[in-house]
C-alpha positions as CSV (number, residue, x, y, z in Angstrom):
1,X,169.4,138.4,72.0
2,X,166.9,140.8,70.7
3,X,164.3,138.0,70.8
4,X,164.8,136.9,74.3
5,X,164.7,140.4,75.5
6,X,161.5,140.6,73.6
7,X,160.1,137.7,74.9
8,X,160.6,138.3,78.4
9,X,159.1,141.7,78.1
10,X,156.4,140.3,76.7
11,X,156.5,137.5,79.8
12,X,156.3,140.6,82.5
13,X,153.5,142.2,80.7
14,X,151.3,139.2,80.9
15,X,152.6,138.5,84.2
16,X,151.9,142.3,85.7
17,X,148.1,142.0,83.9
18,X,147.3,138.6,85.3
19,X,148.4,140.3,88.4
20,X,146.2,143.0,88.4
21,X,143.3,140.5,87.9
22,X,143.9,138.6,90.6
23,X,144.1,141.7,93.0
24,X,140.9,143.2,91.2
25,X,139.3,139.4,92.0
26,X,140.5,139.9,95.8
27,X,139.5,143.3,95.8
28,X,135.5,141.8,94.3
29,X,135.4,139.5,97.1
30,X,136.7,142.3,99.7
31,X,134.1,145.4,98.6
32,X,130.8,145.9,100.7
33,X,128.4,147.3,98.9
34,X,125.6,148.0,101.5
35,X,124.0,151.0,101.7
36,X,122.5,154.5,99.7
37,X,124.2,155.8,96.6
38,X,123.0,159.3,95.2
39,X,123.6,158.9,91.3
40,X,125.0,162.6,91.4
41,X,123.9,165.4,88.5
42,X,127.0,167.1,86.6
43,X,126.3,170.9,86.8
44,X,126.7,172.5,83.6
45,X,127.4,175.9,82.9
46,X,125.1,179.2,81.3
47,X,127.2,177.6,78.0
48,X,127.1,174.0,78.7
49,X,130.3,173.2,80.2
50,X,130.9,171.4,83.1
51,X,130.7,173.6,85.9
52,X,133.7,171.9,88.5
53,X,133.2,174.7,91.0
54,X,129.1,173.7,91.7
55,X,130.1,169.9,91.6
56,X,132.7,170.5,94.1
57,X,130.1,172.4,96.0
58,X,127.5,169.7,95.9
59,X,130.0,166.8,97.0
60,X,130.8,168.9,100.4
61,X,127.2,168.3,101.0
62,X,126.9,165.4,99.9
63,X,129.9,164.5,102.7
64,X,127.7,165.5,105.6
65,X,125.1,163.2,104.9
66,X,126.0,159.3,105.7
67,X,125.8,157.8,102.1
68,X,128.2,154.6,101.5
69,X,129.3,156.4,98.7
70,X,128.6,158.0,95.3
71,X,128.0,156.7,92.0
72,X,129.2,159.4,89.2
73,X,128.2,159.0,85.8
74,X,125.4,157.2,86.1
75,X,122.0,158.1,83.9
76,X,121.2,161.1,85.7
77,X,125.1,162.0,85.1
78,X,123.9,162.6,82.0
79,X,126.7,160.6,80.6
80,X,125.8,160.1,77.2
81,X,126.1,163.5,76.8
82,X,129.6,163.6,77.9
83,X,132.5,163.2,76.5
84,X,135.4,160.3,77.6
85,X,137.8,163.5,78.5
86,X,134.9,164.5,80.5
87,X,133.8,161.4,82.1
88,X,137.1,160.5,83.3
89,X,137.6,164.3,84.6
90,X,134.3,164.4,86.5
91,X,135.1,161.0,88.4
92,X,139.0,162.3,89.1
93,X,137.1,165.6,90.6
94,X,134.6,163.3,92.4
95,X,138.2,161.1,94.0
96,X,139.6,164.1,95.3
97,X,136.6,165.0,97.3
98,X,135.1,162.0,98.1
99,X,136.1,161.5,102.0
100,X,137.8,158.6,103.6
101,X,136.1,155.1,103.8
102,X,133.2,156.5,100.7
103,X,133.5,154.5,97.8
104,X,132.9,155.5,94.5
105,X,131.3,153.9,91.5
106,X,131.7,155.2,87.9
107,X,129.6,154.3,85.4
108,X,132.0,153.3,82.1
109,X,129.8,151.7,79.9
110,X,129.9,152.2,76.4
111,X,128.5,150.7,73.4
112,X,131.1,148.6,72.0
113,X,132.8,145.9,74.3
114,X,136.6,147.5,73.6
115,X,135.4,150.9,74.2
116,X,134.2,150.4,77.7
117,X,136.9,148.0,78.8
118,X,139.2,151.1,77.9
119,X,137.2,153.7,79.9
120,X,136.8,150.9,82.5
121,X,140.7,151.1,83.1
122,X,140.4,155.1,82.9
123,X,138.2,155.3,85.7
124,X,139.9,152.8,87.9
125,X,143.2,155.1,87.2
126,X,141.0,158.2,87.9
127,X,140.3,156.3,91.3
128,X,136.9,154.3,91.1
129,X,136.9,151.8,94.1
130,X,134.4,149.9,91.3
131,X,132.8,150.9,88.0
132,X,128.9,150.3,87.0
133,X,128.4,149.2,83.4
134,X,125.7,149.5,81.4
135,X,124.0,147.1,79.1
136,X,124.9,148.0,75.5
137,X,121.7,148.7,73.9
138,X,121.6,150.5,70.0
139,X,121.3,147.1,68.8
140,X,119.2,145.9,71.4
141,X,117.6,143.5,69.1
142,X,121.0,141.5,68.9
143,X,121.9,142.0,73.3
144,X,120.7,138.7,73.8
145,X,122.2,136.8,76.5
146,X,125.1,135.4,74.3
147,X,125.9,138.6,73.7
148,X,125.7,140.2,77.2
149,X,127.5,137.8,79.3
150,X,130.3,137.6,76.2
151,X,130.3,141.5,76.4
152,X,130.5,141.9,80.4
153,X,132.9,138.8,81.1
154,X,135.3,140.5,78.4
155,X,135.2,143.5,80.8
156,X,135.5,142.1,84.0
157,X,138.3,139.6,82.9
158,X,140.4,143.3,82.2
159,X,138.8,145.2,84.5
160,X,141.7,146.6,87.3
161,X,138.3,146.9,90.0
162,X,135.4,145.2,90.7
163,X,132.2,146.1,87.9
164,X,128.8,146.3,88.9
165,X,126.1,145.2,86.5
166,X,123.4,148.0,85.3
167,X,120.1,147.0,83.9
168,X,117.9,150.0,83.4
169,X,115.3,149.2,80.9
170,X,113.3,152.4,80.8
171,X,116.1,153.8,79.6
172,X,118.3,151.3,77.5
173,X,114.6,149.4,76.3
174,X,116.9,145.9,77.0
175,X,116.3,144.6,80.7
176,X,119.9,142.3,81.5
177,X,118.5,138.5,80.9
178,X,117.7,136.8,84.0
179,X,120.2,134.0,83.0
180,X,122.7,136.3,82.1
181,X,122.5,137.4,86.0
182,X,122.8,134.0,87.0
183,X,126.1,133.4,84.4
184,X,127.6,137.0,85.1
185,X,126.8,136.4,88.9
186,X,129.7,133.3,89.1
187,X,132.5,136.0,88.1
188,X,135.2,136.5,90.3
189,X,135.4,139.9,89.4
190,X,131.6,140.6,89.1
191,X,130.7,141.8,92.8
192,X,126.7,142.7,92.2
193,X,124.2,144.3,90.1
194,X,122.2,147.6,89.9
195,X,118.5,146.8,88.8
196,X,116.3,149.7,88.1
197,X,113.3,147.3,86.4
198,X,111.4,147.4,89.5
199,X,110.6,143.9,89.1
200,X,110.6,143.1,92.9
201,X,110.2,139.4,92.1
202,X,113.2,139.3,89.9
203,X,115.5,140.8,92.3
204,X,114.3,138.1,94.8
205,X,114.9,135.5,92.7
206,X,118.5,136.8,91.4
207,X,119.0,137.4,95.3
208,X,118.3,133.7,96.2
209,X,119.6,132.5,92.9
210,X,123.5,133.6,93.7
211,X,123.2,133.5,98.0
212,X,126.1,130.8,96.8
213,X,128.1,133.5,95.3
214,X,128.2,136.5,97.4
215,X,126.8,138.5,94.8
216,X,125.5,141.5,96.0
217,X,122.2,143.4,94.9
218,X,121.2,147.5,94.8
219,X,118.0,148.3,94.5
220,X,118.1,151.2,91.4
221,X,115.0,153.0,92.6
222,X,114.1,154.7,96.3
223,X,110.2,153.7,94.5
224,X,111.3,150.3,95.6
225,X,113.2,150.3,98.2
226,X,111.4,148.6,101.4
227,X,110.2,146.2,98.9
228,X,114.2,145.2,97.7
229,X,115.4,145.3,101.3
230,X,112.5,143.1,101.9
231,X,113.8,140.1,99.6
232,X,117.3,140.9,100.2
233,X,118.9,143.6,98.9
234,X,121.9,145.2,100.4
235,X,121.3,148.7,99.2
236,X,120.2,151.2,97.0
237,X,121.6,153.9,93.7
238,X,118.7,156.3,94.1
239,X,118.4,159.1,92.3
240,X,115.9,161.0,94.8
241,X,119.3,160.9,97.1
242,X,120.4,164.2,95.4
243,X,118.0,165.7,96.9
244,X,116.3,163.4,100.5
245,X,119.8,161.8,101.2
246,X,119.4,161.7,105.0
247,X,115.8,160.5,104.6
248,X,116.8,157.6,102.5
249,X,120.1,157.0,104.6
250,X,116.8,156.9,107.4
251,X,114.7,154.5,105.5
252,X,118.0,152.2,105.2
253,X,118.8,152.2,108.8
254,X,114.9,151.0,109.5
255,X,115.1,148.5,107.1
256,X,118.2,146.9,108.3
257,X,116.8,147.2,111.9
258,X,114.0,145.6,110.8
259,X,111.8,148.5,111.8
260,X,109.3,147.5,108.9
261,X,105.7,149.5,109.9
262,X,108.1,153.1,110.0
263,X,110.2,152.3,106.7
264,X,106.7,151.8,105.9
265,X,105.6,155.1,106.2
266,X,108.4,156.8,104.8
267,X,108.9,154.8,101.7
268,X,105.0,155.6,101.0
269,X,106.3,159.3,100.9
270,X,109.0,158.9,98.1
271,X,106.8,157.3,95.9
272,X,105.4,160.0,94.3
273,X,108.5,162.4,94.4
274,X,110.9,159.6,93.2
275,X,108.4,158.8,90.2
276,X,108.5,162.8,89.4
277,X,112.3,162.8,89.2
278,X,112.9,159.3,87.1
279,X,110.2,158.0,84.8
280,X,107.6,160.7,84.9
281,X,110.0,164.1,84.2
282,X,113.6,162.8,84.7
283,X,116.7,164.9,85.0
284,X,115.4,167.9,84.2
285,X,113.0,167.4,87.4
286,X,115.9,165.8,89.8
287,X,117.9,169.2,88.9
288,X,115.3,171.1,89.8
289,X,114.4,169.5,93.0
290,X,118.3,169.7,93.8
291,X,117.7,174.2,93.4
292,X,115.1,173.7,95.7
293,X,116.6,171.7,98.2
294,X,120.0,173.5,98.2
295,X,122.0,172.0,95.7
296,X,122.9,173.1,92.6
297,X,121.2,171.4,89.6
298,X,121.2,173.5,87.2
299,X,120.3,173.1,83.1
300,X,120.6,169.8,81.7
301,X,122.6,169.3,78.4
302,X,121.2,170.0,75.1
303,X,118.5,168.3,74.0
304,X,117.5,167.9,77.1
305,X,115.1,170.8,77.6
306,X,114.1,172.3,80.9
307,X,110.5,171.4,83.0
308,X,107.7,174.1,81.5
309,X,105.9,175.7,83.8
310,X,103.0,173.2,84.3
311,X,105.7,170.3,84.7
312,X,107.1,172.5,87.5
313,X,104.2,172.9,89.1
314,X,103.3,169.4,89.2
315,X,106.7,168.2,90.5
316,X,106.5,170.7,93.4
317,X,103.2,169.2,94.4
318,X,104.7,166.1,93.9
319,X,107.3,167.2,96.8
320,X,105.0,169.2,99.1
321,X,102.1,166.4,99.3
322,X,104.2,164.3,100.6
323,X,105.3,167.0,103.1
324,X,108.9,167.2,101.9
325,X,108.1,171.2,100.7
């Protein structure tokens, strides 16, 4: 008798988890990712904590300005300084004052495949509408595209919402095999992918490459933008939103409206500012554009260091040539 009752507890488990895949495959082929994403900061306090009062702060501005949704715990999260308890927390703060109809995106990649499909199912239960997952990277040598598509179909076969692939070279030093797009991109549960290479010619080709499989593309830079739009993509996780969100929400609507000579014009404008705050001086720039613009970006995280004073200098000419101080 004990067996039986064993075994049929066992037979509702696995039928409750294929369940939940199958909804978190209907929910993939449901979710809409169009549109502008601000990869927001986490404020941090004089001592380094995470300062919940300034984030709540920021996301009541952020509500006023026509963004799809948010994506928390991206790169300039500063996740990797975070810990789980933390990660999870900041997204849970995020759900409760995200408003109605935004979607939210939390970034739960980790560096083993285990790890991040158990923070996967965190941030679902914390209330991510989809989560963004990073290529592994610390043995980069190794993240070939056995590896990869291995590691990120293990995550979306267990994943309770849809995942979002993230290939951000300049940071990780790995850029996510074109193949492995193609492999990753037949997924039920795989709705799209972030790229942040800037390779306009690759996100064409992964665009026309999956048309077949409603596989969605953001563009992970406003640098690129027009250009994405241009061969197809739906969107764009840009971390100059922080700080121009209505003037990138702008830029979308002229794409889509095919209103190319004045997206032309303004995407000319973020080129320099959006270079300042990613690859030229990164977070500690995007946090302090945010103080000038409004927001609260405070310090970053230790090591991260603040801008000296000739780095400020040239980000705020950075902004002001462009005519945005």
């Amino acid at each position: 008798m004990q067996c039986v009752r064993v075994w049929s507890s066992l037979r509702r488990a696995a039928h409750r988890a294929a369940w939940t895949r199958t909804q978190s495959h209907a929910a993939a082929a449901r979710l809409d990712l169009s549109g502008i994403y601000p990869p927001i900061a986490t404020p941090f306090t004089a001592k380094e904590d995470v300062d919940y009062q300034k984030l709540e702060e920021n996301l009541r501005r952020y509500a006023k300005i026509p963004f799809k949704g948010l994506v928390v715990q991206g790169s300039n999260g500063e996740y990797p300084y975070l810990t789980e308890e933390e990660r999870v927390e900041v997204v849970r703060t995020v759900r409760r004052s995200l408003p109605t109809g935004k979607l939210l995106m939390a970034g739960s990649g980790c560096e083993s495949t285990g790890a991040t499909v158990r923070l996967t199912e965190k941030m679902a239960a914390a209330g991510a509408d989809a989560v963004l997952v990073v290529t592994p990277c610390f043995y980069k040598g190794k993240m070939d595209s056995r590896a990869l598509i291995h590691h990120f179909t293990k995550v979306a076969d267990s994943s309770p919402v849809p995942v979002v692939l993230y290939s951000v070279p300049a940071n990780t030093g790995l850029e996510l095999p074109l193949d492995a797009v193609l492999q990753l991109s037949k997924h039920p549960n795989i709705l799209g992918i972030k790229d942040s290479g800037g390779d306009i010619t690759r996100i064409g080709l992964i665009v026309h490459k999956t048309k077949t499989q409603d596989f969605q593309v953001l563009a992970g830079s406003a640098g690129f933008l027009m250009a994405a739009y241009c061969v197809g993509a739906v969107g764009g996780v840009c971390a100059l939103a922080n700080v121009l969100g209505p003037e990138l929400c702008e830029l979308e609507r002229l794409c889509v409206s095919g209103r190319w000579e004045e997206a032309r014009v303004l995407q000319q404008r973020f080129i320099e500012p959006n270079a300042a705050v990613t690859r030229k001086l990164g977070v500690p720039a995007l946090k302090q554009a945010m103080e000038w613009f409004g927001f609260h970006g405070g310090a970053c995280r230790s090591p991260l260091q603040p801008l000296t004073e000739a780095e400020t200098q040239q980000l705020r000419q950075d902004f002001s040539s462009n005519g945005w101080l």
